[in-house]
VMD Tcl script that draws the C-alpha trace (Angstrom):
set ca {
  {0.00 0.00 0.00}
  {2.61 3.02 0.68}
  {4.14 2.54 -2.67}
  {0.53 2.90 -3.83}
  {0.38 6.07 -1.68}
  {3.72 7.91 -2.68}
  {2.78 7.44 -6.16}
  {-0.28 8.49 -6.06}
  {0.52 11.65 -3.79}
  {3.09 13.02 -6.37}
  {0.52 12.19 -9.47}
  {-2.21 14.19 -7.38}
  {-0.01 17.28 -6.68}
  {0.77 17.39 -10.65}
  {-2.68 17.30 -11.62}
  {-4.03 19.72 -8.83}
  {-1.64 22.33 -9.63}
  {-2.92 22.46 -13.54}
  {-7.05 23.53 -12.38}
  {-6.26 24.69 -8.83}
  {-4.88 28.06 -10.30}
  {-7.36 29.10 -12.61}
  {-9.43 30.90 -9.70}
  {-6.10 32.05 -8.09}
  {-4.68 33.92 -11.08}
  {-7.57 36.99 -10.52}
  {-6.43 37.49 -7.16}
  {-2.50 36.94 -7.91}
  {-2.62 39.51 -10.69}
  {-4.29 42.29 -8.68}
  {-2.08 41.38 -5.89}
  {1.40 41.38 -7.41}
  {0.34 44.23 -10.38}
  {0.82 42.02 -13.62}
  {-0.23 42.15 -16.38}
  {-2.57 39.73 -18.45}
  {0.16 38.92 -20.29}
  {2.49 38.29 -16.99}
  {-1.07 35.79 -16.00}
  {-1.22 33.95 -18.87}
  {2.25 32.96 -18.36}
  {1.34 31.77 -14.90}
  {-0.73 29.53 -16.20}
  {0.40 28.29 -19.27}
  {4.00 28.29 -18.61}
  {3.39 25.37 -16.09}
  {1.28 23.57 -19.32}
  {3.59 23.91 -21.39}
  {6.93 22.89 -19.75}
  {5.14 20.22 -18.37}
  {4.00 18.61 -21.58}
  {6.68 19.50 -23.43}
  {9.34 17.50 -21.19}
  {7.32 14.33 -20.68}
  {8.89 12.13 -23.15}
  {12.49 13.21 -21.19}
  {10.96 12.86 -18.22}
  {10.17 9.02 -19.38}
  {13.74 8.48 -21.41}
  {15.50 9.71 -17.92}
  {13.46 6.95 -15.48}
  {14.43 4.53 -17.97}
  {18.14 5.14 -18.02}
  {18.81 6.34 -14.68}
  {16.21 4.43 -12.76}
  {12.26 5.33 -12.62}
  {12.71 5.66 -8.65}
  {15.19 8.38 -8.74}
  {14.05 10.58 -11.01}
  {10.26 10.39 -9.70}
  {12.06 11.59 -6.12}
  {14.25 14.31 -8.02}
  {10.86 15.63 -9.55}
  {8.96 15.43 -6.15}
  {11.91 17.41 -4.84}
  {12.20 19.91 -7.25}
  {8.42 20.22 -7.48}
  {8.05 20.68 -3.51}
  {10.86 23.08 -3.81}
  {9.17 25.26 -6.65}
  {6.07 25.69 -4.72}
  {7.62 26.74 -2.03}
  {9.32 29.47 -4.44}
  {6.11 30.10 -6.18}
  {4.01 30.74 -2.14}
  {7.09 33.42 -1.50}
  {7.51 34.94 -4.62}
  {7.93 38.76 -4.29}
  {7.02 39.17 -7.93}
  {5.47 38.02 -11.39}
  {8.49 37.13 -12.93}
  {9.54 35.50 -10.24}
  {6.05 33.69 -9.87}
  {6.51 32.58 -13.79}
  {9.77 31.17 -13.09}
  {8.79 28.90 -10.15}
  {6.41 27.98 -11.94}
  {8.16 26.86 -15.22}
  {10.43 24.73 -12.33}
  {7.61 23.28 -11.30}
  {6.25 21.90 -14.74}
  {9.65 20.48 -15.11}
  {9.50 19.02 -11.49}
  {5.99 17.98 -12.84}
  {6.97 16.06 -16.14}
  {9.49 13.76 -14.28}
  {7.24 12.96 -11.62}
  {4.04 11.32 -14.38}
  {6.44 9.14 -16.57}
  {7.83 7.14 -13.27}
  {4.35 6.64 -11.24}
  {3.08 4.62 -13.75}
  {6.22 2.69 -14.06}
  {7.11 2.53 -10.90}
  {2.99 1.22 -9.88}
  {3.92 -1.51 -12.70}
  {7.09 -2.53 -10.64}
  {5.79 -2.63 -7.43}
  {2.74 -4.49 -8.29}
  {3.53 -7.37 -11.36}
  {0.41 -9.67 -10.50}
  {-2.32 -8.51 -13.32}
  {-5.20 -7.95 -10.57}
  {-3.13 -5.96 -7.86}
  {-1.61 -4.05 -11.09}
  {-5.57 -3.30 -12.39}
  {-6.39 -2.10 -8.70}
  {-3.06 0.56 -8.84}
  {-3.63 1.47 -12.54}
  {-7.56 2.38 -11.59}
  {-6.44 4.09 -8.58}
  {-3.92 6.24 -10.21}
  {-6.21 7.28 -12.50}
  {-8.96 8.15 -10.05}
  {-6.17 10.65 -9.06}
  {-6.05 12.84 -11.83}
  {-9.77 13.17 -12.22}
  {-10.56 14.06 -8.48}
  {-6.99 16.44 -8.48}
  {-8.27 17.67 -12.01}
  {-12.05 18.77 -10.58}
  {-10.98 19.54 -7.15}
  {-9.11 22.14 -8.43}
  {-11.10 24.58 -8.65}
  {-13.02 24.04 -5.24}
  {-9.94 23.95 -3.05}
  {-8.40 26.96 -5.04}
  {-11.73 28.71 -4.34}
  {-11.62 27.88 -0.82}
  {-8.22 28.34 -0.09}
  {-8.38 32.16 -1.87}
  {-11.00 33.27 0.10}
  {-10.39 31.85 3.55}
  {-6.17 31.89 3.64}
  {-4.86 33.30 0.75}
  {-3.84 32.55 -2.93}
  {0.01 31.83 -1.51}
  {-1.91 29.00 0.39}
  {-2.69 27.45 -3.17}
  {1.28 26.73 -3.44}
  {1.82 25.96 -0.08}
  {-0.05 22.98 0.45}
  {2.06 20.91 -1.98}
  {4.99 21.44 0.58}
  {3.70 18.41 3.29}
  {2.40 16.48 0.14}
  {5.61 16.59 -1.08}
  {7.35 15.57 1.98}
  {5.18 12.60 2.54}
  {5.70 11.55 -0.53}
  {9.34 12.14 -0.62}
  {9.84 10.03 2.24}
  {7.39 6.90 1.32}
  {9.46 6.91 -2.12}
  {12.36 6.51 -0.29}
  {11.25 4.09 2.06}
  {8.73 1.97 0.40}
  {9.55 1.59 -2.86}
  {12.09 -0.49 -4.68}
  {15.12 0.69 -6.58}
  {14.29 0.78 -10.29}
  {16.32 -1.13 -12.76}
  {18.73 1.23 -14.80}
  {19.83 1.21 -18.58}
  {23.09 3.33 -18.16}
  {24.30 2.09 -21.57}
  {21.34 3.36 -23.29}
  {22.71 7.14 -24.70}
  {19.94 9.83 -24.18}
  {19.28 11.04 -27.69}
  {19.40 14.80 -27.71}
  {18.43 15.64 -30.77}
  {15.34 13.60 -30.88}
  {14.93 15.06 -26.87}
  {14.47 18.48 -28.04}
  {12.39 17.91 -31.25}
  {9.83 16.19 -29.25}
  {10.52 19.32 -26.74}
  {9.68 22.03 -29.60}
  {7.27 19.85 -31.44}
  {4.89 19.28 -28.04}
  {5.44 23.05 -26.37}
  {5.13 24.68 -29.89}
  {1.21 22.54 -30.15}
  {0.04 23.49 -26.61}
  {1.09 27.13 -27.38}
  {-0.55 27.09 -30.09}
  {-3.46 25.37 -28.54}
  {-3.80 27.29 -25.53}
  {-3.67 30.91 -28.29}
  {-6.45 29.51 -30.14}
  {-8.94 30.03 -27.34}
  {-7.89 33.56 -27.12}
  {-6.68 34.32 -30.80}
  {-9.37 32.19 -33.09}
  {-8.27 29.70 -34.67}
  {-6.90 31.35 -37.48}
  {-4.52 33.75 -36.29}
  {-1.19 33.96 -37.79}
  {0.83 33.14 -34.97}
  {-1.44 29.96 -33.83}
  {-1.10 28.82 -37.61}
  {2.61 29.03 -37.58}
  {2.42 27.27 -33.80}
  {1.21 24.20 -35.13}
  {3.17 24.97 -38.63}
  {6.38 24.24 -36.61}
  {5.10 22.22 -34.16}
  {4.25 19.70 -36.89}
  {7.79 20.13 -38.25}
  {9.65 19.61 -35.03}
  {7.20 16.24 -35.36}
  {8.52 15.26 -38.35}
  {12.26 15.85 -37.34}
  {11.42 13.75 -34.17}
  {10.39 10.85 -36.83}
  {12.85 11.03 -39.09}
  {15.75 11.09 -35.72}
  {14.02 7.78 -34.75}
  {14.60 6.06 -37.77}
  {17.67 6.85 -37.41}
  {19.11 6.54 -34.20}
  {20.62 3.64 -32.97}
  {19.07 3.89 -29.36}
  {15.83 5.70 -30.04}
  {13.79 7.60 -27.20}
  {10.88 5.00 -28.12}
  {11.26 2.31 -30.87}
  {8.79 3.20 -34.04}
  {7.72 -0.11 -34.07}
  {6.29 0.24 -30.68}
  {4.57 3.26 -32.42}
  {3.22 1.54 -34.46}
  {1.52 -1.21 -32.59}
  {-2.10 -1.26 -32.28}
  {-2.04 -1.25 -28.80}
  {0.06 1.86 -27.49}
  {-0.63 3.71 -30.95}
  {-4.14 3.04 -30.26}
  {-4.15 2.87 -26.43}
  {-2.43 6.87 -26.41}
  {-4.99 8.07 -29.05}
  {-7.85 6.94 -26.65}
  {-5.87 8.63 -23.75}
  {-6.38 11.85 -25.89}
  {-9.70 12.09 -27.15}
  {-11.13 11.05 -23.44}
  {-9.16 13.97 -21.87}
  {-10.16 16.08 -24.92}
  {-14.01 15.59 -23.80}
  {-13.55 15.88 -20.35}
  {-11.95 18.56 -19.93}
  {-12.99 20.77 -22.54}
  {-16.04 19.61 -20.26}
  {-14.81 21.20 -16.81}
  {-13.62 24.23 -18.67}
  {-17.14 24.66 -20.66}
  {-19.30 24.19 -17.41}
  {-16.76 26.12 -15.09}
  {-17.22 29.26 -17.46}
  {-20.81 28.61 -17.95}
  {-21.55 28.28 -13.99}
  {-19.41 31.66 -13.36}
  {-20.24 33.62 -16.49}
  {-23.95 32.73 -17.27}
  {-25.05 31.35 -13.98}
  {-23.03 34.10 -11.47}
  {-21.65 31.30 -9.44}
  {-18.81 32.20 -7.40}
  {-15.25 30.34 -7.80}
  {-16.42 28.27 -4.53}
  {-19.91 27.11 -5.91}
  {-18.61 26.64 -9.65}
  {-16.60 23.58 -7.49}
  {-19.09 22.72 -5.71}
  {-21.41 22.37 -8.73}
  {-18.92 20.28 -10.45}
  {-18.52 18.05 -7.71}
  {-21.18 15.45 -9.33}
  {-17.82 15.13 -11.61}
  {-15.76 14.62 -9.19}
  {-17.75 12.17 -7.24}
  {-17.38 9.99 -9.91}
  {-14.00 9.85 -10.51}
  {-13.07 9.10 -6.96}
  {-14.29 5.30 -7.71}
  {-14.80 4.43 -11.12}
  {-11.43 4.06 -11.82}
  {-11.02 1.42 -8.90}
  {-14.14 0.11 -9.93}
  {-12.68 -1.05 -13.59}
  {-9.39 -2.25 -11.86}
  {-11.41 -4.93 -10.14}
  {-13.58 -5.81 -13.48}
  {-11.08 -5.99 -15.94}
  {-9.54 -9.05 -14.59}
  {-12.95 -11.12 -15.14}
  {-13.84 -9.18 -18.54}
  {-10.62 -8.02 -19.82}
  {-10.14 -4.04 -20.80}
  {-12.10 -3.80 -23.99}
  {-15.62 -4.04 -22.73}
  {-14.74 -1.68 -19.75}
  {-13.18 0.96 -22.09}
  {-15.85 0.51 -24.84}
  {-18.34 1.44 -21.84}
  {-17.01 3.98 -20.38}
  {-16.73 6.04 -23.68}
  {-20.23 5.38 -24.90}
  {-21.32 6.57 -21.24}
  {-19.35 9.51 -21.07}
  {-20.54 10.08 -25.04}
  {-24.36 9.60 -23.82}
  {-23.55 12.11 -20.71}
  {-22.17 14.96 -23.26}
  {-25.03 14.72 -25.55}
  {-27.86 14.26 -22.81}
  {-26.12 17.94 -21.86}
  {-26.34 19.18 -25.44}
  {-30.05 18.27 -26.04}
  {-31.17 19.50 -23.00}
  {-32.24 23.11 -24.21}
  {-30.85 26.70 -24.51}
  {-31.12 27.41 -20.55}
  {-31.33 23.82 -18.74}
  {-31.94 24.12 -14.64}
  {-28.92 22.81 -13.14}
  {-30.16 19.93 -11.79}
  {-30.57 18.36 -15.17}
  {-26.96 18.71 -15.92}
  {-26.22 16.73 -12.61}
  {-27.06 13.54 -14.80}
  {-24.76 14.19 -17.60}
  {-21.42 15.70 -15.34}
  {-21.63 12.35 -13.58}
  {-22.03 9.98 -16.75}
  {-18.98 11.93 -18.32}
  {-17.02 11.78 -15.27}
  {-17.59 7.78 -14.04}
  {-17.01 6.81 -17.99}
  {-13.93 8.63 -18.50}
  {-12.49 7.57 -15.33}
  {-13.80 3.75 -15.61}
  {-12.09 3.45 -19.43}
  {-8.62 5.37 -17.85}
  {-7.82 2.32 -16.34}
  {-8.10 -0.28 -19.41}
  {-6.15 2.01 -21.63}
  {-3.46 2.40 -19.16}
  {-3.03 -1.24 -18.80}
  {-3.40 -1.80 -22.71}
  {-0.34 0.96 -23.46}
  {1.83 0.12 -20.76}
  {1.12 -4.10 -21.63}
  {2.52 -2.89 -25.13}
  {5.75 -2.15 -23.78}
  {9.01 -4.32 -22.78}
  {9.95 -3.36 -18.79}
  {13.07 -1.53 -20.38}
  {10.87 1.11 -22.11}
  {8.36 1.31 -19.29}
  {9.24 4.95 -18.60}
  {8.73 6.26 -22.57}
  {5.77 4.58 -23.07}
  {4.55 6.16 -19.91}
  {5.37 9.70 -21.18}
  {3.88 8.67 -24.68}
  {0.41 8.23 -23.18}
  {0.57 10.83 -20.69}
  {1.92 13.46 -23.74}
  {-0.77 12.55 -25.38}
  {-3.36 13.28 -22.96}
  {-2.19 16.67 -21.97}
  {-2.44 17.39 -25.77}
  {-6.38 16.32 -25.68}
  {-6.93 18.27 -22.31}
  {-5.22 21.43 -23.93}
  {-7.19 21.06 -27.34}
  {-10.50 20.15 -25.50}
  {-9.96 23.49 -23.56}
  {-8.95 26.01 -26.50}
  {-11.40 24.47 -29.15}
  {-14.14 25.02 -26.07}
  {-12.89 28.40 -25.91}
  {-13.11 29.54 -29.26}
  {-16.43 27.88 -29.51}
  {-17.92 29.80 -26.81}
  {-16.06 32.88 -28.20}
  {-17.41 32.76 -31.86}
  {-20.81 31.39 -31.50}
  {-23.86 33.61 -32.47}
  {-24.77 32.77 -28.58}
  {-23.26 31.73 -25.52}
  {-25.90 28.61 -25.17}
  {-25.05 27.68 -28.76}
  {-21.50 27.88 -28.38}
  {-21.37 25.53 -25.04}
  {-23.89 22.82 -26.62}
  {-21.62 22.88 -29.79}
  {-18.75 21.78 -27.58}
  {-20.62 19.21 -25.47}
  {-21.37 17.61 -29.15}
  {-18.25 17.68 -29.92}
  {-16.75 16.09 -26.71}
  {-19.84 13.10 -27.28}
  {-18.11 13.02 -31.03}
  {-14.49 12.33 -29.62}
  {-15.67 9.80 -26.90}
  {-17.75 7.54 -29.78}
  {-14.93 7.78 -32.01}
  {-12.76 6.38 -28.62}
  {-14.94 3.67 -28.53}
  {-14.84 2.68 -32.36}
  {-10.71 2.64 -31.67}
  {-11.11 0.67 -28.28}
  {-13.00 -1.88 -30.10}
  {-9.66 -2.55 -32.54}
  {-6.77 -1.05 -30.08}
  {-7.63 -2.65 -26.77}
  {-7.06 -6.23 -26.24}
  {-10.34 -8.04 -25.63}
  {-9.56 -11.11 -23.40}
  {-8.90 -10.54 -19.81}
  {-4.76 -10.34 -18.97}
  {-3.20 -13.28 -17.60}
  {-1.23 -13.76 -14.67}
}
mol new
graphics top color blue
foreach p $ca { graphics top sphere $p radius 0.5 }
foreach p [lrange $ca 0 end-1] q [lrange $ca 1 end] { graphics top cylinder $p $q radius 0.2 }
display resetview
């Protein structure tokens, strides 16, 4: 169980510290005199160096061992917050917080590794995997209720803060719970292919996270994904040719982690663009405050805390593809039930949908976890890892802008945010068409 809990603890700080400052940046602008540009960098520079450094993140645990870099990013996390609760300025706020998102992307690549390490037996592994991912939901929807809380009762520094004892904890179960991590010394970490992947992923979330704001056809988002789908390409064509690549294209190519990290992105893609629809809807339309936007979302949240667990114990009697299949076609029913129901729906008829989007997202996480990380030899446990996360921070980040620019550009508000509930049920039915050929259908064996 504590290796359980120290992995879990650093994936939860991650994910809280993406949503938990979206209702601190208000407060954190006014208080240290920045500018929007200085609090958009706030919050996207943690984004972006986060996703951006994944795949190193994942090449690094695989080298150097998955245990020591997962405690080197829960220390230099920890230690960013603190610099982040103290800063005396914007600038230095922004820099802390580009630390952290680096502390951040080697902490993801090593939990999951380091869960399929600790646990090898497939039903204690299914129980981990669903538990992890119940993580990131509740940290992901939470967010926005403890920031609230924590802003109006203590202080936005507060919002920084509590990562330090999180960090500690989870510092010291690391170190005393969980097992040294085989290393691959003599594998060479290949730069070149490091720093396309770097460009090619930062470059797409910029570009993603302008969209909202610019429309989609601004110059500079165009030329974002211009070069970020160069830098791609260069990452490719480095593969093929390096001798020790950061992930072997063959891997790539498999149905299963191909597949598997595609699923990963369209079902972060519809939920999220789903908490960042409903949070502006409840605060903008419905004059919520940042404390009762959480606490309307909590339906959500509620389930996520056990639908992830939930699948773990399933998928050993059914296997992962009925579980994933099920989950998406749920969370697709919950997105539409929320687009059909009207103009100006009372909220308690969007209770129904929040929680079928929530419980079916989080109850397919765990089959396509097991289904990418199953598609990977032990010595590549790290990069495959990073692959799947990369690929959901991509789908959260273009749920979120393509939200945004449909609530921007729609005729009306309503017709906006039931265009981008479609959409969402769109990307969860085309998951399920993938799960059906991706996802291996009989149940693992010990």
């Amino acid at each position: 169980m504590a290796p359980l809990l120290a992995v879990c603890a650093g994936y939860f700080m991650v994910i809280l510290d993406v949503t938990v400052i979206n209702v601190a940046v208000p407060v954190i602008g006014r208080d240290l005199a920045t500018s929007l540009t200085g609090i958009q960098w706030i919050t996207d520079g943690y984004t972006l160096v986060f996703a951006g450094f994944l795949l190193t993140g994942g090449a690094l645990g695989d080298r150097l061992g998955n245990r020591r870099v997962f405690c080197w990013g829960v220390a230099v996390f920890t230690v960013a917050s603190a610099g982040c609760a103290l800063a005396p300025d914007a600038p230095f706020l922004v820099g802390a917080r580009l630390l952290e998102g680096f502390g951040a992307a080697l902490i993801v690549p090593g939990s999951l590794a380091l869960l399929q390490q600790a646990y090898p037996g497939p039903a204690e592994r299914s129980r981990a995997f669903g538990l992890w991912g119940s993580m990131a939901g509740i940290a992901a929807s939470a967010g926005p209720l403890l920031g609230g809380l924590l802003v109006t009762t203590v202080g936005w520094r507060w919002v920084f803060l509590i990562n330090l004892p999180v960090g500690a904890a989870c510092l010291l179960l690391s170190l005393r719970h969980v097992a040294r991590s085989p290393r691959h010394a003599a594998r060479p970490l290949d730069r070149p292919a490091q720093l396309a992947i770097v460009a090619a992923v930062a470059l797409l979330t910029g570009a993603l996270n302008e969209a909202g704001r610019r429309g989609w056809t601004d110059p500079a988002v165009l030329a974002g994904v211009g070069l970020a789908a160069a830098a791609a390409a260069a990452f490719v064509v480095r593969e093929r040719l390096a001798r020790s690549p950061v992930l072997p294209l063959p891997l790539l190519r498999s149905r299963a982690m191909g597949g598997g990290a595609l699923i990963g992105l369209l079902f972060n893609f519809g939920f999220y663009g789903m908490v960042f629809t409903a949070s502006l809807e409840f605060q903008h339309q419905r004059g919520f405050s940042a404390l009762g936007t959480g606490l309307a979302l909590f339906p959500a949240v509620a389930m996520t805390m056990f639908a992830s667990v939930v699948s773990g114990r399933l998928s050993r009697r059914t296997g992962d593809r009925p579980l994933v299949i099920a989950g998406m076609l749920l969370a697709a029913l919950g997105l539409a039930g929320w687009a059909a129901a009207g103009a100006d729906p009372a909220y308690p008829l969007l209770v129904a949908p929040m929680m079928a989007a929530g419980f079916g997202t989080s109850f397919a996480l765990t089959g396509s976890t097991a289904t990418v990380m199953g598609a990977a030899p032990p010595s590549y446990s790290g990069a495959a890892s990073a692959l799947f996360n990369t690929a959901r921070q991509i789908g959260s980040a273009t749920g979120v802008a393509l939200g945004g620019s449909l609530l921007v550009t729609a005729a009306h508000y309503a017709a906006g945010l039931r265009t981008s509930m479609a959409v969402g049920a769109l990307a969860y039915l085309t998951a399920a068409v993938l799960a059906w050929f991706c996802v291996p259908a009989r149940p693992r064996e010990s």
